[in-house]
DRENLO-37811 format. One record per residue (C-alpha): residue in one letter; z, y negated, x. Coordinates in steps of 0.5 Angstrom, whole numbers, plus 500, padded with zeros to 3 digits. Example, Ala and Ser with C-alpha at 12.3 -4.5 7.8 and 13.67 -1.06 7.14 Angstrom:
! residues 2
A516509525
S514502527
//
This chain:
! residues 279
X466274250
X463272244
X462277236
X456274232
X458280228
X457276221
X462281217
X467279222
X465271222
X465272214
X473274215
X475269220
X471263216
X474266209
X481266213
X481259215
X478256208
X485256205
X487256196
X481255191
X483250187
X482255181
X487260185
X492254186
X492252178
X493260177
X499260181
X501253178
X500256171
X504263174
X510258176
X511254169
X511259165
X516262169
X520256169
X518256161
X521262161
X528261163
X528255160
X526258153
X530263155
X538258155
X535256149
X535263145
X542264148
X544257145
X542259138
X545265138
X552262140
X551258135
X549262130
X556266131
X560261132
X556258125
X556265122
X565266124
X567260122
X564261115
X566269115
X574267116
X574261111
X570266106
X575271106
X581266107
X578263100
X578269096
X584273099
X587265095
X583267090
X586274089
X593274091
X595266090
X597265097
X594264103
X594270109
X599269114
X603265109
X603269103
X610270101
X609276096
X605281101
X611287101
X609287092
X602290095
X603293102
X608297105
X614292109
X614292116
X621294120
X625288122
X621282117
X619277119
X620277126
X618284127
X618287135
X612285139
X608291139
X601294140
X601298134
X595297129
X598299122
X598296114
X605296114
X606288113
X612283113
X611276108
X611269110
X614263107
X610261102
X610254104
X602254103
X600252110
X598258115
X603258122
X604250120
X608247126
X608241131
X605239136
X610240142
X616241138
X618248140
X623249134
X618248128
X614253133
X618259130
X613260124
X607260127
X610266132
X608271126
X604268121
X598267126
X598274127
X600277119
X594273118
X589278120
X593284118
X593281110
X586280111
X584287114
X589289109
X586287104
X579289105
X576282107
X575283114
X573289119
X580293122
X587294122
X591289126
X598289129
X601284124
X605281131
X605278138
X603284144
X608285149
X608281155
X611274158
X615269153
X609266149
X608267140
X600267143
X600274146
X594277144
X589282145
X582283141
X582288136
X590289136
X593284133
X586279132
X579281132
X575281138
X569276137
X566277145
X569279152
X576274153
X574270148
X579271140
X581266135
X588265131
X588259126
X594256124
X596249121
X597244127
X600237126
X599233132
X604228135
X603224141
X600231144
X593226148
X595229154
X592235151
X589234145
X584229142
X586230134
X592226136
X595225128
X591231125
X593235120
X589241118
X588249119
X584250125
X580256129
X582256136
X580260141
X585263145
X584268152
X585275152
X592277155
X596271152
X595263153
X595263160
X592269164
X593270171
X587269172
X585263168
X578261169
X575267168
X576267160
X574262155
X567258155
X564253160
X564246158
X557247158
X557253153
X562249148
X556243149
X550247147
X554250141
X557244138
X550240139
X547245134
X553245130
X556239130
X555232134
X556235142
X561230143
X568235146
X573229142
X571228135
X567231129
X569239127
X568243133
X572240140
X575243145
X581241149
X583236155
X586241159
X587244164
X585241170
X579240172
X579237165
X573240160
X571233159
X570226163
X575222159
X581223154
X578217150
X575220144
X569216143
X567216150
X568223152
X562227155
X563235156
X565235164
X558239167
X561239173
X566244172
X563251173
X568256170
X570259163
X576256163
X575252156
X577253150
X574251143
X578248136
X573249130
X577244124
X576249118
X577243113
X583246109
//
C-alpha cells in the first residue's frame, strides 16, 4: 500500500535528512561552553585556595609581628605571658584538654616558637606545648579571632593532637595549621627542606597527625599544585610553599627537589602542605 499524502511524505523526508549544519554548530557551540564552564570553573576554585592560603599566611605572621612588637616575645615562646594573663594549672605541660579559656602558661624564651629537631624525640618536649600556646596568646591578645585550649587535645600518644577551633583555628574541614621552628636533619625520607631552619605552617589533619582514616583529610597533590603555582613556583620540593614526601603513594614523583613534580596520580587528600614564613 502506498501514501502520497504530502504532509506524511514531507515528515518521512525531514525525518531521513538528518542535522543542519546550523543545528550541529548549535550543539558544538552548547558543548564548548559547557566544557568552558567547568574549565573556567577549576579555575575560580583554584584562585580562591590560593587567595586563602595567600590572605592566612600573611594574617599569621601579621598578628605574630605585632604581638613581638607589643609584648617583646614571640606567641608560644613568650616567657612573660603569666604578667598579662591568668596562669593555666600545672605549666608548662598543662593536662590535654578541650577546654578553650585565657588562662595561659609561658614558654621559654629562647626566641623561636616550638624549636625542635627533625626526628629527634628529646628536643620534641618543647613543641608539645609552644605549638598550641601559640594560638591562645594571639587570640588573647585580640590578634586573632577565638579562644583556644593553649594545650594537645586527648586521644592517642602524639603532642599533634588537634582539633579546629579548640586548641587551633579551623581554617576548612580536615585541614589546620601549627607553626613551629623546625630544623631538619638527615629527614629526606620525609621532607625536602633537609638542613632548613625556619618557622614553618604546617598543615596537620583534624583529630591528630595521623587519623584512621588518612586519606580523607588534607589536600590532593593537585590541589596543593594549583595553589602553589599562583603562589610560589608549583614545584612540591623547593621555594616557600612545599609539601611533604610522605606517605606512600608519595604526593611527588620523586624525592630529589630539583626534579620532583606533584604526583597527579594519586587521588586522595592525604597531602599535607608546609608554607616557610621567613622568620
Amino acid at each position: 500500500m502506498q501514501f502520497d499524502n504530502p504532509v506524511i511524505h514531507a515528515a518521512l523526508h525531514a525525518r531521513r535528512r538528518g542535522f543542519t549544519l546550523i543545528e550541529l554548530s548549535i550543539v558544538l557551540v552548547v558543548v564548548a561552553l559547557v566544557v568552558g564552564g567547568i574549565v573556567a570553573g577549576r579555575e575560580i576554585i583554584a584562585n580562591a585556595d590560593a587567595r586563602r592560603m595567600l590572605s592566612l599566611r600573611d594574617q599569621v605572621v601579621s598578628a605574630i609581628m605585632v604581638f613581638r612588637n607589643k609584648y617583646n616575645c614571640l606567641p608560644g615562646d613568650c616567657d612573660t605571658a603569666t604578667r598579662f594573663w591568668p596562669a593555666d594549672a600545672s605549666c608548662p605541660n598543662t593536662t590535654a584538654n578541650l577546654v578553650p579559656k585565657t588562662a595561659t602558661c609561658n614558654g621559654d624564651g629562647d626566641g623561636l616558637i616550638a624549636s625542635r629537631i627533625q626526628n629527634i624525640p628529646s628536643d620534641s618536649v618543647k613543641a608539645c606545648y609552644e605549638i598550641f600556646r601559640t594560638w591562645q596568646h594571639l587570640a588573647n591578645a585580640g590578634l586573632i579571632s577565638g579562644q583556644y585550649s593553649g594545650v594537645m587535645a586527648p586521644g592517642p600518644s602524639s603532642c599533634y593532637n588537634q582539633l579546629g577551633g579548640v586548641n587551633v583555628p579551623r581554617w576548612r574541614q580536615g585541614n589546620n595549621f601549627i607553626i613551629e621552628h623546625v630544623r631538619v636533619v638527615n629527614d629526606a625520607a620525609n621532607a625536602f627542606f633537609d638542613d632548613f631552619s625556619s618557622h614553618l605552617m604546617r598543615d596537620i589533619w583534624d583529630g591528630g597527625s595521623f587519623p584512621a582514616d588518612l586519606n580523607s583529610y588534607g589536600s590532593t597533590p593537585a590541589e596543593l599544585y594549583r595553589i602553589d603555582s599562583k603562589i610560589d613556583d608549583g614545584k612540591p620540593g623547593t621555594g616557600l610553599f612545599q609539601t611533604y614526601q610522605y606517605p606512600s603513594p608519595d604526593c611527588s614523583t620523586s624525592t630529589d627537589p630539583a626534579t620532583a613534580e606533584y604526583n597527579f596520580s594519586r587521588t586522595d587528600r592525604g597531602c599535607r602542605s608546609i608554607t616557610n614564613l621567613k622568620f
